[in-house]
Structure formats: C-alpha cells, structure tokens
C-alpha positions as semicolon CSV with decimal commas, in nm:
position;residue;x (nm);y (nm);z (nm)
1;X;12,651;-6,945;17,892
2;X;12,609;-7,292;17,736
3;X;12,310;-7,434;17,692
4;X;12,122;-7,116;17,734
5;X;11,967;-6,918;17,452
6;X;11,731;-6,549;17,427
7;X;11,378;-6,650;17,244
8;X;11,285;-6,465;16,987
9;X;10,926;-6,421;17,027
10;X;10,730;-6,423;17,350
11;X;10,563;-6,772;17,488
12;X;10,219;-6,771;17,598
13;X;10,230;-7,054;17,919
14;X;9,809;-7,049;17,918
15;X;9,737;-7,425;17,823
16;X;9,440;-7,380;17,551
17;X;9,215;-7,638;17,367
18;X;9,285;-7,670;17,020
19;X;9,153;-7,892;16,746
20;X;9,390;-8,034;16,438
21;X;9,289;-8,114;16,146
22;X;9,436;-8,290;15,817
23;X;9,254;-8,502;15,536
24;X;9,166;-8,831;15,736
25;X;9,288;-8,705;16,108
26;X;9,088;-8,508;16,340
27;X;9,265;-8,492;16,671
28;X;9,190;-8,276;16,963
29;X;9,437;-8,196;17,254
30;X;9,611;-7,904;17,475
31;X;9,857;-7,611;17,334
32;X;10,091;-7,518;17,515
33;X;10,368;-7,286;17,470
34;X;10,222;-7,061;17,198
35;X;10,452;-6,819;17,009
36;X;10,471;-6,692;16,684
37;X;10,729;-6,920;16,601
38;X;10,563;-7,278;16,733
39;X;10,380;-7,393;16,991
40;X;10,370;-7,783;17,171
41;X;10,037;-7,982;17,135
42;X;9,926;-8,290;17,316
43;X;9,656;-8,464;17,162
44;X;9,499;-8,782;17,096
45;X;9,584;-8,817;16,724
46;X;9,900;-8,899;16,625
47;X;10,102;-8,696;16,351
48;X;10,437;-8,732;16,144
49;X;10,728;-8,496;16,151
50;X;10,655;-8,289;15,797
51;X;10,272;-8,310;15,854
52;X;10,059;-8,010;15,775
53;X;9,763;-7,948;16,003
54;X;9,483;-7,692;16,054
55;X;9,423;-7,550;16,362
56;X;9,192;-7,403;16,566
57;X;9,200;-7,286;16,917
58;X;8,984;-7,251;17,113
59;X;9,016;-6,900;17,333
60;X;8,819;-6,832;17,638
61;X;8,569;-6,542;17,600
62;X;8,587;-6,595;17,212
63;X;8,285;-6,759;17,080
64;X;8,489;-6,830;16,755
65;X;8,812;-7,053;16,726
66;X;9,153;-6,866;16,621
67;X;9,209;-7,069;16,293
68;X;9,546;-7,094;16,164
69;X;9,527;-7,264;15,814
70;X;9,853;-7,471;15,800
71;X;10,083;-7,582;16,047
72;X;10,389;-7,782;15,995
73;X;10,474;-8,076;16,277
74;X;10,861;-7,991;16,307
75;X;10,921;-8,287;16,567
C-alpha cells in the first residue's frame, strides 16, 4: 500500500493547552496529536526547525502542568 504506513506509538486526538518555553520566547498554543514520539503545536510564538523548547501541558483535572524539559522542533 503506498503512501500508507503502521504508527508506532499511539496518538492522543484530545487538543490540550500547552505552554513553550525557550530563553527569550514564551509562546502559548494547542497540542495536538500527542505521542511518545511527537506531537503538532499551534501557537502564537514562532520557532525554528532545531529549536529546543520546554513544555508544559496543561491536563484537565490536573492542577499541575505535565512538564517535559526539552523538546526538539523537527519541522
């Protein structure tokens, strides 16, 4: 089948506030797509391919963002 391909890791479809964050950028936007692997964020701060960001999501019912400590932008 061309085109087509098996993901390796599960998505999560819920969109999700999240908050990035690098040494002179703070954006805030949507995640979407959330794996283990990558996810896709909107937001209103723009980034560079190669960029490393913190994140933190923001989960409904947790009181506490989900903080991952780097991210790489891959495109």
């Amino acid at each position: 089948m061309a085109g087509f391909f098996i993901r390796k890791n599960h998505r999560l479809k819920k969109l999700l506030p999240v908050r990035y964050i690098r040494e002179g950028i703070v954006g805030e936007g949507i995640i979407q797509d959330l794996s283990l692997s990558g996810s896709y964020i909107t937001g209103n701060a723009q980034v560079s391919i190669g960029m490393a960001l913190a994140l933190e999501i923001f989960v409904p019912g947790d009181t506490v963002p989900l903080l991952v400590d780097r991210a790489t932008v891959k495109w």
